[in-house]
C-alpha positions in Angstrom: 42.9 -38.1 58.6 43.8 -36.0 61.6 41.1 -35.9 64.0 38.9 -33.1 65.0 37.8 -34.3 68.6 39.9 -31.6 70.7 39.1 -28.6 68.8 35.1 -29.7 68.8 34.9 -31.2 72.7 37.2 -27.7 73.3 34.4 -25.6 71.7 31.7 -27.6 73.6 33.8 -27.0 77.1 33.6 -23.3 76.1 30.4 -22.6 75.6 27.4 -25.3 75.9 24.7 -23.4 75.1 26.5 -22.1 71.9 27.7 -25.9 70.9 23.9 -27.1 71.4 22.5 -24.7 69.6 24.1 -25.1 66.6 23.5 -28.5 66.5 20.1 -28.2 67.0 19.8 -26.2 63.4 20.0 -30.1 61.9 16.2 -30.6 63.2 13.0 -29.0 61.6 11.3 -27.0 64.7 7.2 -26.1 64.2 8.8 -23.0 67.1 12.8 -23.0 67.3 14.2 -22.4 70.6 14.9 -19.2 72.0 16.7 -20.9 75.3 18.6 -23.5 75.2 18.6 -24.5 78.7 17.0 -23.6 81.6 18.8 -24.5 84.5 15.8 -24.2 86.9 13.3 -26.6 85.9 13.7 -30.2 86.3 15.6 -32.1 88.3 18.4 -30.4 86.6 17.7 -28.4 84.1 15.9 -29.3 80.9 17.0 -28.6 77.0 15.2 -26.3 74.6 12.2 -25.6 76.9 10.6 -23.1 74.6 10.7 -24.7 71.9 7.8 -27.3 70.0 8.5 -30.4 67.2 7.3 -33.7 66.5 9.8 -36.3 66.3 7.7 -38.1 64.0 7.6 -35.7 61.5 11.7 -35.4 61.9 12.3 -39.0 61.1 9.6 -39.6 58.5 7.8 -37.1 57.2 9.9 -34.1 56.2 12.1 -37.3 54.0 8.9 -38.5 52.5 8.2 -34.9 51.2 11.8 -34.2 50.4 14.1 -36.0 48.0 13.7 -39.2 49.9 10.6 -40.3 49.4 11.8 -43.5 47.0 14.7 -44.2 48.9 14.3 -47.4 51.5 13.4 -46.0 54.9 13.3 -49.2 56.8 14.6 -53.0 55.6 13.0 -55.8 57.9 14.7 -59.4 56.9 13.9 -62.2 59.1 15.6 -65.4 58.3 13.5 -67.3 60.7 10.3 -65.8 59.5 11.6 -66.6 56.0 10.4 -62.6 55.0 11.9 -59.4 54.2 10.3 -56.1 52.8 11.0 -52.5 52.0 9.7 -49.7 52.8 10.7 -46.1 51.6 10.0 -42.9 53.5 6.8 -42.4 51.5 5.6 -45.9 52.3 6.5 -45.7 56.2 5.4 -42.5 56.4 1.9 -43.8 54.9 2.0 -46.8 57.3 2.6 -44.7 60.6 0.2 -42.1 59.6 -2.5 -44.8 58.9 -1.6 -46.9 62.2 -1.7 -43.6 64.3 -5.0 -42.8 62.7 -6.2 -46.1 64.5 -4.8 -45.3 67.7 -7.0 -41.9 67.4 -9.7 -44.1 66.5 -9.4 -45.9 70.0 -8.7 -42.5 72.0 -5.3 -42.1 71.9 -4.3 -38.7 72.4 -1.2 -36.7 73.7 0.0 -37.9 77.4 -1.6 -41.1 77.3 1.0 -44.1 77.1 1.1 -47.3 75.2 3.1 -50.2 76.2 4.5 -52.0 72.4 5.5 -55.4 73.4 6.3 -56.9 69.7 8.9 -58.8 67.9 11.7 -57.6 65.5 9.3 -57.0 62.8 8.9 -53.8 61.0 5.2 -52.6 62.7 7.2 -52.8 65.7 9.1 -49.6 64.4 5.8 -48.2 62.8 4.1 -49.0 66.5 6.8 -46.5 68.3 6.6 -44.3 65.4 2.8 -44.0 65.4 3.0 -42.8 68.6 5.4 -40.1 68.6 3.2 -38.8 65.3 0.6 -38.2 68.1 2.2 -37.0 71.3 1.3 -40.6 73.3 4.1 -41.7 75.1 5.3 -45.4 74.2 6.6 -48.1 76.2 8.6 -50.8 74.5 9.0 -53.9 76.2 10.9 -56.8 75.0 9.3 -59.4 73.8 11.1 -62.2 76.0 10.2 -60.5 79.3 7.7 -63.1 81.1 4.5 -61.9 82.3 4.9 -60.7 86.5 8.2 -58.2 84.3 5.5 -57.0 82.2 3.0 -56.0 84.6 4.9 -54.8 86.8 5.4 -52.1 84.2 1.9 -51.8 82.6 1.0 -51.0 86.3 3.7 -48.3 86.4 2.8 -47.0 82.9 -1.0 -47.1 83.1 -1.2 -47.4 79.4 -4.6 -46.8 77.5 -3.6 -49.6 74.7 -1.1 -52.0 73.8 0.4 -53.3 70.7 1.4 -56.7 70.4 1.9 -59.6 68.1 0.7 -63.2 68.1 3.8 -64.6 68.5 8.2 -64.0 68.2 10.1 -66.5 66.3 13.1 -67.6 68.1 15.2 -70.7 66.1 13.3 -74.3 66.4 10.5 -72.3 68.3 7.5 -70.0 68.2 7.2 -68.2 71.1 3.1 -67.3 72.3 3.1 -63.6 73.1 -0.7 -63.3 74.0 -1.1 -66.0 76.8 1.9 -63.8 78.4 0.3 -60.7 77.9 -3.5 -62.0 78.9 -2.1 -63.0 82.4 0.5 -59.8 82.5 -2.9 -58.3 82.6 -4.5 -60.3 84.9 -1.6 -59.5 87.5 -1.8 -55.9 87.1 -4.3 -53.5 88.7 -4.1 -51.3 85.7 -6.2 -52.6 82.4 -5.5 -51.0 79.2 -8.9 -50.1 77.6 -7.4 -51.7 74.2 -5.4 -53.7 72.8 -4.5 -54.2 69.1 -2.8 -57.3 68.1 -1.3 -58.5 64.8 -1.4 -62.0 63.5 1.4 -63.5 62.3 1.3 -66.4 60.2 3.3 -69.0 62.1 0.6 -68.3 65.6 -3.2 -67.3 65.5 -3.9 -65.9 68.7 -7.0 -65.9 70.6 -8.8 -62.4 70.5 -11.6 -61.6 73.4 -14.0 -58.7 72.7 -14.3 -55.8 73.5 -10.5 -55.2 74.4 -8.7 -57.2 71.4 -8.9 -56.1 67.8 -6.9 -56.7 64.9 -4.3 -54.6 64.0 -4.2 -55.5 60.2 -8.3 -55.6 59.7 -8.1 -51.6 61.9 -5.0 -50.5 60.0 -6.8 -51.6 56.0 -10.2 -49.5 57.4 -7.8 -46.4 58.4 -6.5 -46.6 54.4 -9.4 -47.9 53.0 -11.3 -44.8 54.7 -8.3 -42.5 54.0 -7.4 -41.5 57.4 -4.3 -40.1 58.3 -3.3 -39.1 61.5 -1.0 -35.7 61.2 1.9 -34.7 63.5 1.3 -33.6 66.7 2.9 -30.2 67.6 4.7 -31.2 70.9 6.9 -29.1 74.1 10.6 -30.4 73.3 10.4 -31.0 76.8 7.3 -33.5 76.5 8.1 -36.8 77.1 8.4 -39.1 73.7 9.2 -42.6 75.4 9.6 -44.4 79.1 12.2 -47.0 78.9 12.0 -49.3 81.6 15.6 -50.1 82.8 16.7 -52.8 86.2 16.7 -50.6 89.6 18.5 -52.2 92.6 15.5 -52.7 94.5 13.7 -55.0 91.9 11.8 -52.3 91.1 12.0 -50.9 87.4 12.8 -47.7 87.0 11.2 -45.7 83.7 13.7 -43.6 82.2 12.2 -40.4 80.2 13.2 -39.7 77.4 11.9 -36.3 76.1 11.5 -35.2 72.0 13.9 -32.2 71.5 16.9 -32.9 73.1 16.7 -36.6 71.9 16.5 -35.5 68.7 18.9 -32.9 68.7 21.6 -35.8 70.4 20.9 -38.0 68.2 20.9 -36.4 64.9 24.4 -35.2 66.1 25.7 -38.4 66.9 25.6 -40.4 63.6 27.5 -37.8 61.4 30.2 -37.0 64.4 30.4 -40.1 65.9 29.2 -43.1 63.9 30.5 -41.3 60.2 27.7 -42.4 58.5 26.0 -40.5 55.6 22.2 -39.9 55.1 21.1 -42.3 52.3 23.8 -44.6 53.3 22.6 -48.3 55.6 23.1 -48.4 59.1 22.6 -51.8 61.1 22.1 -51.7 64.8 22.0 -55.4 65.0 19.8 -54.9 68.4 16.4 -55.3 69.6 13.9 -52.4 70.3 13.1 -53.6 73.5 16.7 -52.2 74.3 17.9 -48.5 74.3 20.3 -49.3 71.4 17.0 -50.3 69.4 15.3 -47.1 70.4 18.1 -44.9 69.6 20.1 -46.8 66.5 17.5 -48.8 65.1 14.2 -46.4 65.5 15.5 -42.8 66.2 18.6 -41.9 65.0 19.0 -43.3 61.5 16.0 -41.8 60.6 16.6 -38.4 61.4 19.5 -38.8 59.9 17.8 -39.6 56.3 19.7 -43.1 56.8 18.3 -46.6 55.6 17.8 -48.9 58.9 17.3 -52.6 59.3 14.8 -54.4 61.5 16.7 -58.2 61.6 15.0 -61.2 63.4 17.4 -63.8 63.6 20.6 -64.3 65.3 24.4 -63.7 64.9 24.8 -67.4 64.5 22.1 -70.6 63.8 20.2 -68.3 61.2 21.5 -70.3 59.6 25.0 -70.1 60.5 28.2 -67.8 61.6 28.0 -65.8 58.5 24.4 -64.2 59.0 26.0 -61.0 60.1 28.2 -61.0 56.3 25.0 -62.0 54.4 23.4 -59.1 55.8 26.3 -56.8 55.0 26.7 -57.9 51.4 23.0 -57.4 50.9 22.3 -54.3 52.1 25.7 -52.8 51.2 25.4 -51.7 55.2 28.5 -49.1 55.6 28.3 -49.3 59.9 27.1 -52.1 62.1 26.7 -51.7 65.9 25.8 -55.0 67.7 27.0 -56.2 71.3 30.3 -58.4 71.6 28.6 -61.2 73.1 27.6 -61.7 69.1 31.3 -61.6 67.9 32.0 -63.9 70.7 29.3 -66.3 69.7 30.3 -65.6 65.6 34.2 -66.3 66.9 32.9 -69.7 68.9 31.6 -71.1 66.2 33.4 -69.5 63.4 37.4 -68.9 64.4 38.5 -68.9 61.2 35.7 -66.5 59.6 35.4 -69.3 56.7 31.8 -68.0 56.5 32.8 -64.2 56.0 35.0 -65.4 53.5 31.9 -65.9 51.1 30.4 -62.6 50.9 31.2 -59.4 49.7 31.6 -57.2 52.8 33.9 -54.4 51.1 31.2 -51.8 52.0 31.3 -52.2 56.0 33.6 -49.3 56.9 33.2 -49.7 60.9 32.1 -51.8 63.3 30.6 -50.4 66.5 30.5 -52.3 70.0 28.8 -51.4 73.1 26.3 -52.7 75.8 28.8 -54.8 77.5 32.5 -54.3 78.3 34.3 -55.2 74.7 37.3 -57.7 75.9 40.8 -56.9 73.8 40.9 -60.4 72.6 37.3 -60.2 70.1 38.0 -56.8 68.6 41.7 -57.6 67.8 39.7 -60.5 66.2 36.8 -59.0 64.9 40.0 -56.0 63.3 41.9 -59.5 62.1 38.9 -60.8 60.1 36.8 -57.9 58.7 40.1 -54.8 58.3 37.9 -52.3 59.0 38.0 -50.0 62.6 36.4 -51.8 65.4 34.9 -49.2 67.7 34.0 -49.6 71.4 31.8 -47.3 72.8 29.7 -46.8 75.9 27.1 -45.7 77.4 23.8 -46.4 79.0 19.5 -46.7 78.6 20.1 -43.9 80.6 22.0 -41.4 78.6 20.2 -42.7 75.2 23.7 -41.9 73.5 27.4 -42.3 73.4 28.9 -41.3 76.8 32.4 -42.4 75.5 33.4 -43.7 72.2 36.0 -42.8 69.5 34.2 -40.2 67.0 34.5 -41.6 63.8 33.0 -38.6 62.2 36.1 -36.2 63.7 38.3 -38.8 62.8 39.4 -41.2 64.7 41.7 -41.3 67.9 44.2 -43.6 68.1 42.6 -47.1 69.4 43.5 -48.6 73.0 42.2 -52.8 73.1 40.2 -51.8 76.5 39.3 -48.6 76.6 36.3 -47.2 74.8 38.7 -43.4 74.1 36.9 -40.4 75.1 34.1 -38.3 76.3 31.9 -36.9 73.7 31.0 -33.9 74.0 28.5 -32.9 76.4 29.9 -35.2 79.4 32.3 -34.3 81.7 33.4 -37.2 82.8 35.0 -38.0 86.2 36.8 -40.6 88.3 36.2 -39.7 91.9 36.5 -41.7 95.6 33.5 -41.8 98.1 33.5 -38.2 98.8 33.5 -37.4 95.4 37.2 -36.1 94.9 39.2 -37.0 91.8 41.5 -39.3 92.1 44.9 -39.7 90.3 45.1 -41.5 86.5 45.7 -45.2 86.9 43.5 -45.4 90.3 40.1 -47.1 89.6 37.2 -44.7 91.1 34.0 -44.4 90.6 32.4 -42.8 86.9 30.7 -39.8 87.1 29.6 -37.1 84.8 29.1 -33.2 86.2 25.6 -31.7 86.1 24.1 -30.8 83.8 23.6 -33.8 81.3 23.3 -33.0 77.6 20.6 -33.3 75.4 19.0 -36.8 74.8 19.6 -37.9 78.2 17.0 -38.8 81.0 14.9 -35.6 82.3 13.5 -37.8 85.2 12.2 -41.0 85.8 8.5 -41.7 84.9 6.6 -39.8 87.5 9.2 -39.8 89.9 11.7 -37.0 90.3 12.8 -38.3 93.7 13.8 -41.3 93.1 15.0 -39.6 89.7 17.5 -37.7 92.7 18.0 -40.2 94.5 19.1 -43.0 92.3 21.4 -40.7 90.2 22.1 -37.4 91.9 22.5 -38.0 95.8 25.6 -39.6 95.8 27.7 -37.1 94.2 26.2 -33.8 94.8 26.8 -31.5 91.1 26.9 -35.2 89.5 25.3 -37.8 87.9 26.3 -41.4 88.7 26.8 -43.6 86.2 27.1 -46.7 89.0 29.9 -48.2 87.1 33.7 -48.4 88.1 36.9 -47.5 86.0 39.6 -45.6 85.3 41.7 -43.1 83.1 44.9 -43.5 82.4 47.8 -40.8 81.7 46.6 -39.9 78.2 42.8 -39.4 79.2 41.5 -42.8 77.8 39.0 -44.0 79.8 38.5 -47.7 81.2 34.6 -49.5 82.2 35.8 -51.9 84.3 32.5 -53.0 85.6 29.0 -52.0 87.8 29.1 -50.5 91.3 25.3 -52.1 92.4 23.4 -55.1 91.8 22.8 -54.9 88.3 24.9 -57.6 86.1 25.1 -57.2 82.3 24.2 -60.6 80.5 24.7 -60.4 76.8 24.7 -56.5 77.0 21.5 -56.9 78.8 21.2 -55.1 82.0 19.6 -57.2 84.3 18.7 -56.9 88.6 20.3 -59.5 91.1 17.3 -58.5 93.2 15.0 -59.5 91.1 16.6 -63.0 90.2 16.4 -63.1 94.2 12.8 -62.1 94.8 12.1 -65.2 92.7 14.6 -67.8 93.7 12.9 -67.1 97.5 9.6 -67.2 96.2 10.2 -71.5 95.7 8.9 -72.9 99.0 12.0 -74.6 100.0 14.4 -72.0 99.8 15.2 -70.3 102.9 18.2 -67.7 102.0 19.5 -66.9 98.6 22.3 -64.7 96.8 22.6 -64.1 93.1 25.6 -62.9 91.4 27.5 -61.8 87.9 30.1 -64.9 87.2 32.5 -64.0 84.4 31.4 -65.9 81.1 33.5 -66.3 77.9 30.5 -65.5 76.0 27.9 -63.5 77.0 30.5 -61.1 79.4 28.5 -62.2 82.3 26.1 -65.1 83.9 24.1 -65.1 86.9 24.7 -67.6 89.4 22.2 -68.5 92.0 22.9 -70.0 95.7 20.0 -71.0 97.6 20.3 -72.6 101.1 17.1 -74.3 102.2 14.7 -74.6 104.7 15.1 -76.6 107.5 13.5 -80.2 107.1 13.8 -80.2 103.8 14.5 -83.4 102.4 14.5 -83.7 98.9 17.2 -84.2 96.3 19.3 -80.9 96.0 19.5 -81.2 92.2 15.7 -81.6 91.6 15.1 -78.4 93.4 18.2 -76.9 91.2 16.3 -77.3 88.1 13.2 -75.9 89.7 14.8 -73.0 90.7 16.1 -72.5 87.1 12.9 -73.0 85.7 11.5 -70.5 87.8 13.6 -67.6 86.8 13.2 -68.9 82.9 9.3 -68.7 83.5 9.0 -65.5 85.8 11.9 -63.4 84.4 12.1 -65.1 81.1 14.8 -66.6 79.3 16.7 -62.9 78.8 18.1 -63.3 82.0 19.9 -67.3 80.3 19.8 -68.0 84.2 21.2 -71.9 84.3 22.8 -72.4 87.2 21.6 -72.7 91.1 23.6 -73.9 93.5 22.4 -75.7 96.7 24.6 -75.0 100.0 24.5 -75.0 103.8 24.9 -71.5 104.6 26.0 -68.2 102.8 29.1 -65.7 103.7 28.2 -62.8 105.8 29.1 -60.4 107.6 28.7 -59.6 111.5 25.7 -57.3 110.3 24.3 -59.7 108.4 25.2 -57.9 104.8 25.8 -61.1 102.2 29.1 -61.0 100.8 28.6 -61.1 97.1 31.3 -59.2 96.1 33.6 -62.5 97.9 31.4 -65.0 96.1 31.7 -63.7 92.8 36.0 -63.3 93.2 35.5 -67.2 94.1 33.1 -68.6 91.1 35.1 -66.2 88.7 39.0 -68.1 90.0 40.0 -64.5 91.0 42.3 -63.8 93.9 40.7 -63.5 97.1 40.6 -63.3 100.6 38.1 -63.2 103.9 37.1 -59.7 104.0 37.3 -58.6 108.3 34.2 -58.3 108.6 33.2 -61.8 108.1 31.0 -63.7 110.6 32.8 -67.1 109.6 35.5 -67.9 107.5 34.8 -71.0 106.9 31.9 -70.9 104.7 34.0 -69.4 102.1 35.9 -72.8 101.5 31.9 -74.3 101.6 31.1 -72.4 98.8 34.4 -73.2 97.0 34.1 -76.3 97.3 29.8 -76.5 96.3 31.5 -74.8 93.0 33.7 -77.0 92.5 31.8 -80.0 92.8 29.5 -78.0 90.4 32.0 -77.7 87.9 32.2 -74.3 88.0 
């Protein structure tokens, strides 16, 4: 099949508005837009501003009254919850409308926010659903984020309620969500009126009146009682979600994501780009604490009339390597998107793919990648075992959707181990120096997209259109920064080749340096400290702490190693898989006192390097060297 791509990005390059609006005929308006973008409001314009919906109604309810009502909606399987269950449009539709009737109940109304910090478990979906069904604007937050990282964000959010669960299930382990939560609210200044918890069996947790009720007695008197909270008619401009995501500062910054243009992005996306039918399974083997949850798990496959999959377990160790091919031959999935830190895990322990070798995977047309830079060597292996297209794709929480990826919808582009193809349309995307001049193919630069962005991506940040400006727009006047590095080559393909900032990307997870730092200098006999990305086999990246201490310390180096670790694993939480500190004398610098990271990073990862001119002394590169070494790292 020849592809499409040039004639459809060609008519998007042409006319934008025209492109947009078209696509934008896919989605059930309650008033259609007249404009489809106003170039004056915003930071930067914003996307069907005259227009109204409910996203809510989009993904659930115009299915439930439409032809598929029987057809499964949602398919949560848990191998380490031992569970699964299906639920058809007409049964999630009668879930949400039930569970948003209890938000109601509680005072929920449009505008007012409600942090979801749940497992992978189907009322998790039905939580974020709920909401949009009533205009309030949700806040997922993953469940492994300890509890200073969640209230640092119920204090940004200011939410009215929050829904939780007793407990997540990781393998050999049950993990206690509401002593996390009780102290997140104890730290933060804002206290959420409510909060509605549900019991799982493997945890009871502890309820406290007033604020804690039970989500399964509230949600049985909603039905019992027949309440049914209807759709909310909503400005496509009106906020649906905040998405926290790492800033550079420490501080998190909530991306805004608003209801029209999301939906309008989205909808496009998995007929275009992921080639996926409605009716047909879709996997986004991901967790809706991440965007990729939001969008590919939540969103997008059920605009789309798509069957999606809520899956708690793990690419290996539930029970084994072949998980991911159990899951395939059981829910006849025809696309899976998941991160290539799982094929590198499923490759680890599974070279041979003996395990996929027992199940029937013949439906699985493609396999998506993205969230982390997709090295050659796993999808020529992940092509080699399963014979399908392995895509790489990428883009960011951000953007919500595909920056650059190889439209499987339009027929593929040729495929380039390395390179994730080409801009979707929408993004016009840029490699450009400092001063924001392009620079010639082959020469790395840094990635930027020209104003405006398309639908679906961030408006703003949560209540914060300067540092919305600041963080994205400064830099590159007329462009948006995407604050990673690459290059394109001399047929167009683009390269990722890595961030520009602070942030390192562990397991596809985007995670601050600076905040890893704030806490290793919170332990009372550190002094100085530096954090960095270390290359890792299997997760893409790892961070590596150095701490040098205070003076007069004198206790054994390696006891206040662990410490440090332990610290990060308790005030973080185990997302950021920090396991190494490393104790040394002093830490590279420059005359200006900047710490050379960048240097200490070419060092742990056996890269090239040399003493940049601007540093103070020399010699404390071959300290740190040799502190790795002895380190065995």
């Amino acid at each position: 099949m020849s592809s499409r791509y040039q004639d459809v990005y060609g008519a998007w390059r042409a006319d934008p508005a025209a492109f947009w609006a078209q696509a934008a005929k896919e989605i059930d308006w309650i008033k259609p837009p007249t404009e489809i973008f106003d170039a004056q409001a915003g930071v930067y314009g914003r996307w069907f501003p005259d227009a109204t919906c409910n996203t809510c109604w989009n993904a659930v309810d115009r299915h439930a009254e439409g032809a598929r009502a029987d057809q499964p909606a949602l398919i949560y399987d848990s191998p380490v919850a031992d569970a699964k269950r299906v639920y058809t449009y007409a049964q999630l539709r009668d879930e949400v409308a039930a569970l948003a009737a209890v938000l109601q109940e509680f005072g929920v109304v449009k505008g007012d926010r409600v942090i979801v910090y749940m497992p992978m478990i189907a009322e998790a979906v039905m939580a974020m659903l709920a909401c949009a069904r009533i205009g309030a604007i949700h806040s997922v937050v993953f469940g492994g984020f300890a509890a200073k990282e969640l209230a640092t964000r119920i204090d940004d959010a200011t939410p009215k309620l929050i829904l939780t669960a007793s407990c997540g299930i990781e393998p050999g382990r049950i993990v206690k969500y509401k002593p996390l939560l009780d102290a997140a609210i104890d730290l933060s200044s804002a206290k959420p009126q409510t909060v509605l918890l549900l019991q799982r069996p493997q945890e009871t947790a502890h309820m406290a009146a007033p604020r804690d009720h039970d989500w399964a007695d509230c949600v049985a008197r909603a039905k019992q009682q027949g309440r049914k909270a209807d759709c909310v008619e909503l400005a496509a401009t009106d906020p649906l979600y905040i998405l926290y995501t790492s800033g550079t500062t420490g501080v998190p910054k909530g991306v805004v994501r608003d209801n029209g243009g999301h939906m309008v992005a989205l909808k496009w996306t998995m007929k275009n780009l992921y080639g996926v039918e409605p009716g047909e399974a879709f996997w986004a083997a991901s967790d809706v604490g991440w965007v990729v949850g939001h969008s590919y798990i939540v969103y997008a496959p059920l605009l789309h009339g798509a069957t999606t999959i809520v899956y708690e377990g793990k690419p290996i160790g539930t029970p084994d390597a072949g998980a991911f091919w159990r899951m395939v031959e059981e829910y006849k999935i025809a696309a899976l998107f998941t991160a290539p830190t799982a094929f590198r895990a499923i490759r680890k322990e599974d070279p041979e793919a003996r395990h996929l070798a027992r199940y029937d995977t013949s439906s699985l047309r493609t396999l998506f990648l993205a969230g982390e830079r997709a090295d050659p060597d796993t999808v020529a292996w992940a092509e080699q075992i399963l014979g399908v297209p392995v895509v790489d794709h990428w883009w960011q929480t951000e953007t919500g959707w595909c920056i650059v990826g190889n439209p499987v919808g339009l027929g593929m582009l040729d495929v380039k181990h390395g390179s994730p193809t080409a801009p979707m349309p929408g993004y016009d995307v840029q490699i450009v120096d400092e001063a924001a001049n392009p620079v010639p193919d082959g020469k790395m630069g840094s990635i930027v997209i020209k104003l405006p962005l398309p639908p679906g991506c961030l408006p703003t940040l949560w209540r914060n259109d300067e540092r919305m400006a600041d963080s994205y727009l400064a830099e590159f006047p007329g462009y948006y920064k995407t604050a990673d590095a690459g290059y394109r080559d001399h047929d167009g393909y683009l390269y990722i080749m890595g961030r520009t900032d602070d942030i390192i990307n562990v397991a596809g997870h985007r995670l601050s340096t600076g905040g890893m730092e704030e806490v290793l200098a919170s332990h009372p006999n550190v002094a100085e400290c530096a954090v960095i990305g270390m290359k890792d086999s299997l997760k893409g990246e790892a961070p590596l702490g150095f701490v040098v201490l205070k003076s007069g310390v004198d206790r054994d180096p390696a006891a206040i190693e662990k410490e440090i670790v332990a610290l990060v694993r308790d005030k973080i939480g185990p997302v950021a898989a920090f396991k190494t500190a490393v104790v040394v004398d002093r830490l590279p610098k420059t005359r200006s006192g900047k710490i050379l990271r960048g240097t200490m990073k070419k060092i742990a990862d056996h890269d090239d390097w040399t003493a940049p001119a601007t540093i103070d002394d020399p010699m404390i590169l071959d300290e740190i060297g040799r502190a790795l070494e002895k380190k065995g790292v």
